[in-house]
Every structure is written in C-alpha cells, then in structure tokens.
TIMI-369968 format. One record per residue (C-alpha): residue number from 1; residue in one letter; chain; x, y, z. Coordinates in Angstrom, 2 decimals, always signed. Layout:
TIMI-369968
tivo / votor / margu / px / py / pz
NUM / A / A / X / Y / Z $
...
END
This chain:
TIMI-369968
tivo / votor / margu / px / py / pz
1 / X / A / -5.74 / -63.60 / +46.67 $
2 / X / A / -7.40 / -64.38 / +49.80 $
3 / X / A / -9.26 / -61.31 / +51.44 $
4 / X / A / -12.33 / -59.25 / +52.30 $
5 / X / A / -12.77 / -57.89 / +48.74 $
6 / X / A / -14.05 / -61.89 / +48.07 $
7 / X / A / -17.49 / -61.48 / +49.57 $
8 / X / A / -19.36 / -64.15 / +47.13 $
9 / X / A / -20.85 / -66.79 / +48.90 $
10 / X / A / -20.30 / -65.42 / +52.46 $
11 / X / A / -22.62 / -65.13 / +54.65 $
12 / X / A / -24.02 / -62.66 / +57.31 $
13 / X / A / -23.95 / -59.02 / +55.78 $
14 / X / A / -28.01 / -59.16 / +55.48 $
15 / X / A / -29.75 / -57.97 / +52.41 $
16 / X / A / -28.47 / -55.60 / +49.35 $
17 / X / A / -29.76 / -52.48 / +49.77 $
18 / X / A / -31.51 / -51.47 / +46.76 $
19 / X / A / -33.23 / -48.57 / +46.03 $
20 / X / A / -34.33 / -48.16 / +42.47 $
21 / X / A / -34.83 / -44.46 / +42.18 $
22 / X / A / -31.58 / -43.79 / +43.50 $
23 / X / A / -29.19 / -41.21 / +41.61 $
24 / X / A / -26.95 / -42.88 / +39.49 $
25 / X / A / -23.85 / -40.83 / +41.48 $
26 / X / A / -25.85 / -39.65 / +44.83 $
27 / X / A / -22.87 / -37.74 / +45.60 $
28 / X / A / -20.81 / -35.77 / +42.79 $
29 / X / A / -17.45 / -36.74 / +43.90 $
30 / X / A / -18.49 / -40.54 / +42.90 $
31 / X / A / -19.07 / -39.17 / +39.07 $
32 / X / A / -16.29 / -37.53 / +39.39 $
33 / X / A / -13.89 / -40.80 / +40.33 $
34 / X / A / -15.92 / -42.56 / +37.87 $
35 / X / A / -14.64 / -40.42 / +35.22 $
36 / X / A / -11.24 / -40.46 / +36.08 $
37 / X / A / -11.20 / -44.19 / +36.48 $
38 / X / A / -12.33 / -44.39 / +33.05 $
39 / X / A / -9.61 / -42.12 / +32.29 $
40 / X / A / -7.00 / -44.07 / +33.83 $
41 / X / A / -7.80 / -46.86 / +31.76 $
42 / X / A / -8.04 / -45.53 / +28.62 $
43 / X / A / -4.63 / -43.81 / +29.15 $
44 / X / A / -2.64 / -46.68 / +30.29 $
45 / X / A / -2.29 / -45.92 / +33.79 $
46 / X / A / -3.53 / -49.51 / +34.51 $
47 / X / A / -5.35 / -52.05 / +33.21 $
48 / X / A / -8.62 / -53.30 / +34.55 $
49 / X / A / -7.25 / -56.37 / +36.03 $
50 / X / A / -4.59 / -53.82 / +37.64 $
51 / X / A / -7.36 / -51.89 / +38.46 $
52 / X / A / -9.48 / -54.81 / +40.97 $
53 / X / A / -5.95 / -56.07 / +41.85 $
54 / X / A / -5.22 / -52.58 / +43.60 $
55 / X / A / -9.19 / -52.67 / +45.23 $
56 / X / A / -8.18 / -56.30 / +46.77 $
57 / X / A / -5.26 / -54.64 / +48.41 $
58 / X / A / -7.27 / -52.12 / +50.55 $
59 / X / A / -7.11 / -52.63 / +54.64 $
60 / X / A / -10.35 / -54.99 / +55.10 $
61 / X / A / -11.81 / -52.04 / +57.52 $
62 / X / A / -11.31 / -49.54 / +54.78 $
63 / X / A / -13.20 / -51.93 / +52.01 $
64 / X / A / -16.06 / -52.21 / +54.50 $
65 / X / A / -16.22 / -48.75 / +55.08 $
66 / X / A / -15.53 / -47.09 / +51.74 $
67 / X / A / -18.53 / -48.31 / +49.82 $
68 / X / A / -18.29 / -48.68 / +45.93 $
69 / X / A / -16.48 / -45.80 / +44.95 $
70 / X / A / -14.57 / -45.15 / +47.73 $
71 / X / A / -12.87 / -48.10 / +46.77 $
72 / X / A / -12.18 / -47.15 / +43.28 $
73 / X / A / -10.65 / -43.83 / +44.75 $
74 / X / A / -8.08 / -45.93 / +46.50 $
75 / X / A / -7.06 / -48.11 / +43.66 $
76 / X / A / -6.79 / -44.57 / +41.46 $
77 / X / A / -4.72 / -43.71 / +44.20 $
78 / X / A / -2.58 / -46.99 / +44.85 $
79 / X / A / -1.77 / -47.15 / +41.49 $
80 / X / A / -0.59 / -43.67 / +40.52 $
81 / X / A / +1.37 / -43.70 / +43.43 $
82 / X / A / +3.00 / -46.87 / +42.17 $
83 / X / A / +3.76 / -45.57 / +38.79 $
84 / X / A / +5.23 / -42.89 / +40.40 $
85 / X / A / +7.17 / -44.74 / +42.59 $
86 / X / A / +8.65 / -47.22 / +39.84 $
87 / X / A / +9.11 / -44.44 / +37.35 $
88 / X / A / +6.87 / -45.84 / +34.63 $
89 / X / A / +4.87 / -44.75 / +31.76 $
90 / X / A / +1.84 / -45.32 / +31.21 $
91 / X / A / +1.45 / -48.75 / +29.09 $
92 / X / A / +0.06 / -47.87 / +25.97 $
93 / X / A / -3.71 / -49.23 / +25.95 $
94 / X / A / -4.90 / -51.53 / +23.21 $
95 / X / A / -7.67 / -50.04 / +20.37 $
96 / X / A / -11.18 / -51.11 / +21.64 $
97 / X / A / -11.95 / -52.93 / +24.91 $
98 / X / A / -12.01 / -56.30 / +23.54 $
99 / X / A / -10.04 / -58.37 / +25.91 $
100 / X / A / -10.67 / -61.80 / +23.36 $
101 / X / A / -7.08 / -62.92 / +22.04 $
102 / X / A / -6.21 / -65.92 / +19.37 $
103 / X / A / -3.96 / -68.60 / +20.45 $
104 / X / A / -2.56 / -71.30 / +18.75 $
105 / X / A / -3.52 / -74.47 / +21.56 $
106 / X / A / -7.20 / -76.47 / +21.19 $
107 / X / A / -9.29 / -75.93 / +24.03 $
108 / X / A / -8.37 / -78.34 / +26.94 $
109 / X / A / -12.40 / -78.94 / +27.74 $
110 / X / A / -15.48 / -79.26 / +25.66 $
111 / X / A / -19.16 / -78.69 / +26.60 $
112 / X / A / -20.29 / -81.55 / +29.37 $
113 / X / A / -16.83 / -81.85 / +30.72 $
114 / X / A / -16.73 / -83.04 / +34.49 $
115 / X / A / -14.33 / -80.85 / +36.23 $
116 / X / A / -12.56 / -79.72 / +39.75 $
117 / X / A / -11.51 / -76.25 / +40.22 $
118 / X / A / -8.24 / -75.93 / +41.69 $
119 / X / A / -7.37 / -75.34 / +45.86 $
120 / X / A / -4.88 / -73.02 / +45.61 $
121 / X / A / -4.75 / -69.71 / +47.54 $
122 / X / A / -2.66 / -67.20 / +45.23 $
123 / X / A / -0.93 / -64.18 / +46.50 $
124 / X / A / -2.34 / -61.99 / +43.69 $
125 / X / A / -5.16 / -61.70 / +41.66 $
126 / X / A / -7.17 / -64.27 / +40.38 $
127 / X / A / -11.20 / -64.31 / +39.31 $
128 / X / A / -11.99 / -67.81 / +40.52 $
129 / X / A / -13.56 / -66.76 / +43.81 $
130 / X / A / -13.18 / -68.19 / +46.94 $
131 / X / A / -16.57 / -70.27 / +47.27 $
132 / X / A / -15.88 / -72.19 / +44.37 $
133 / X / A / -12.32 / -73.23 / +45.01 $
134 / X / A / -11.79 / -77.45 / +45.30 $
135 / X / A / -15.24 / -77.82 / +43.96 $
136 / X / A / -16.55 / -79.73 / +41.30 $
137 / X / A / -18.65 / -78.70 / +38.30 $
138 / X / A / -19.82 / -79.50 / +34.30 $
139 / X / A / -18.43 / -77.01 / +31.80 $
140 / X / A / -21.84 / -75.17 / +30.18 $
141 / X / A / -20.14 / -73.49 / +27.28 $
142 / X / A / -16.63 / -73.09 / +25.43 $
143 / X / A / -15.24 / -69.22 / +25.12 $
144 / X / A / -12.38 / -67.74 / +23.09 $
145 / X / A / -9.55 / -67.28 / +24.98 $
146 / X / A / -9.18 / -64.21 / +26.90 $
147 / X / A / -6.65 / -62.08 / +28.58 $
148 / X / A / -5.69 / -63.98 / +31.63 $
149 / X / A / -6.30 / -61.63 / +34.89 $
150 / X / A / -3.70 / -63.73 / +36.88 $
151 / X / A / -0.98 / -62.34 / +35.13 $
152 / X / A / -2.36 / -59.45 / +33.09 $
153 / X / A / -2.76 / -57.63 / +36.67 $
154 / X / A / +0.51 / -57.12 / +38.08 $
155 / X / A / +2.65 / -56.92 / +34.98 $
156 / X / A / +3.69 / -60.48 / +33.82 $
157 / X / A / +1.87 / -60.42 / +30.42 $
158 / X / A / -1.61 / -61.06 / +29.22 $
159 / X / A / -0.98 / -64.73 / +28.90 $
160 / X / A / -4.10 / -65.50 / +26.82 $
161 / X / A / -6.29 / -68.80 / +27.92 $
162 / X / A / -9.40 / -70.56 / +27.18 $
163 / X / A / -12.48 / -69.31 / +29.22 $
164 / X / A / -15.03 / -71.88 / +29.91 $
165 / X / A / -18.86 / -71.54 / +31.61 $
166 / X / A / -19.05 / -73.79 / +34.39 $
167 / X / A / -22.06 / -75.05 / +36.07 $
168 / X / A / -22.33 / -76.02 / +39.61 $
169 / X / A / -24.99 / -77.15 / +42.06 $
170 / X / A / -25.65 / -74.72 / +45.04 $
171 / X / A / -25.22 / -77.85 / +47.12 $
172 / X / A / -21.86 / -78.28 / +45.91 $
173 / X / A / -20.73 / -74.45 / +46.96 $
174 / X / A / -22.62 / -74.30 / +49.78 $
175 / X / A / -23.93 / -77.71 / +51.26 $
176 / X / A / -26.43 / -77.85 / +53.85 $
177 / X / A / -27.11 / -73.89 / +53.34 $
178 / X / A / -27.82 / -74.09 / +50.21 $
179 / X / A / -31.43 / -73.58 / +49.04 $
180 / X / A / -31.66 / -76.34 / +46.62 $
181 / X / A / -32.32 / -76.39 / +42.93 $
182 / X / A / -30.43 / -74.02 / +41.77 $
183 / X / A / -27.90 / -73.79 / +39.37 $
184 / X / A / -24.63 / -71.30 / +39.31 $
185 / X / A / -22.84 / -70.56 / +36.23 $
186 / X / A / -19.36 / -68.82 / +36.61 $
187 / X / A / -17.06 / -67.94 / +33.94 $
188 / X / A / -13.43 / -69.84 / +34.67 $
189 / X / A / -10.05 / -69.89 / +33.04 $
190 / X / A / -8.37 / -73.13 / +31.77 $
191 / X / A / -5.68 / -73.24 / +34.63 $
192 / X / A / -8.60 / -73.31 / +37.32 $
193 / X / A / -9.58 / -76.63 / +35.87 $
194 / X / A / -8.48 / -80.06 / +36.48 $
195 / X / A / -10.61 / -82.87 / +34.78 $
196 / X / A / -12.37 / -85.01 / +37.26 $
197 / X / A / -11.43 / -88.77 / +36.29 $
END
C-alpha cells in the first residue's frame, strides 16, 4: 500500500523530536490505548499485521495530526468496528508471540546474493517500504521463515516465507541526496526479491 503512513526515506518533515526525559505516556489516555492494544492482540481481535494494516488506512490529514497513539486509537477503532460489522469472533491467538514458522521449501537466496526488490504498488499491506522498491541490494543474512504480513493482515492466511537481511547503498535509495558511505540493512520477504542476473 501506497500512502502517508510510508514516511521512510521522505524528505522534508525536519528533525525527530526527541526529548529523553519525556514520560513514557505524557498523557494517560496514551497508557491507556496502549493497554488495550495489547489487549486486542492477545485476545484475537486482530493480529499485528491487522493491526498496522488498519493505521495505513487512516485519512493522510488524520495520520499527520494524530501523533503515535492517536493512530493506534483509530486502528482499535477500525477494527472493532469491522468485526462488528462482519459478525466475527475473535481469531483465537497463537501461544507466545513467536511469529517464526517451518516450511518445507529451501531458501530461494543465500548470504551474498545480488538482488532487485520488486516495483509493485499493492493495494494492502506489505513491509517492503516505498524507498526501497525497484532497487537493488546484497542479501546480509538468511532468516527462518516468518509469518508473511501481506497476507497474514487482511485474512488470507499466514502464508509463511523466508525472511532475508538485505543490504543496500544509501546511493542506491536515495542518489544524489544521499550522504555517502553508508550502509542500510532492511529485513525483506522472499516474494520482494528477484535475483539480479
């Protein structure tokens, strides 16, 4: 998905704003949706690739206006409505948090791999962000296969796949802005990758 919610890499919102003495929750009402999103989870109301799908869905002046856990209210909100809506249960949540899964395929890459992330613009969720779409990188390290947020977030299954490291060069994200030297690692799924021949 294509949106506002896919601020890596853009430019021209200045500086983070950190202050390191700040409260944890400066207001209550953020501990407070905190809680309950942790609640959600653990009760099946969503999952937590439900849970960032339903953020990327919030009207772009909302997102920017919200803050942090604003927009966590409004995916609590989306998706109880939804369940609601559709008459569902709440899925029944896996023991532990572990999100690793066996499968029964060999890794497609191995460490040193040259590879191309794919150009595609998806209607729903994805975690290959914007900035590093149609660019090309060397895989940095093998992972078990994982839970695949694609699909895991708006119901088709958790369609395990392998999760790879990838390394690119800032030049290669960001070209003449970049600063030079540095290297960006970013955790990928298999069907983001196409080998570079």
């Amino acid at each position: 998905m294509n949106g506002i919610h896919d601020m890596g890499g853009m430019h021209g919102f200045g500086p983070v704003d950190r202050r390191p003495d700040e409260a944890l929750f400066p207001e209550a009402w953020q501990g407070r949706v905190c809680a309950l999103a942790g609640y959600a989870m653990s009760a099946g109301l969503a999952n937590i690739d439900a849970f960032r799908h339903a953020i990327e869905r919030m009207p772009p002046d909302r997102y920017l206006a919200d803050g942090y856990y604003g927009r966590w209210l409004y995916a609590l909100e989306t998706l109880a409505r939804e369940r609601l809506a559709d008459g569902l249960q709440p899925e029944s949540p896996e023991d532990g948090a572990s999100v690793v899964r066996e499968v029964d395929v060999e890794p497609l890459f191995s460490v040193g791999d040259a590879v191309c992330t794919w150009n595609r613009h998806p209607e729903g969720h994805t975690r290959l962000p914007g900035y590093a779409r149609n660019r090309r990188g060397v895989v940095a390290g093998v992972h078990p296969a994982c839970v695949y947020p694609d699909t895991n977030a708006d119901g088709r299954g958790e369609s395990p796949q392998h999760l790879y490291t990838v390394a690119f060069d800032d030049a290669e994200l960001w070209g003449e802005e970049a600063e030079g030297g540095t290297t960006v690692y970013i955790d990928l799924f298999e069907p983001y990758l196409e080998t570079i021949r």
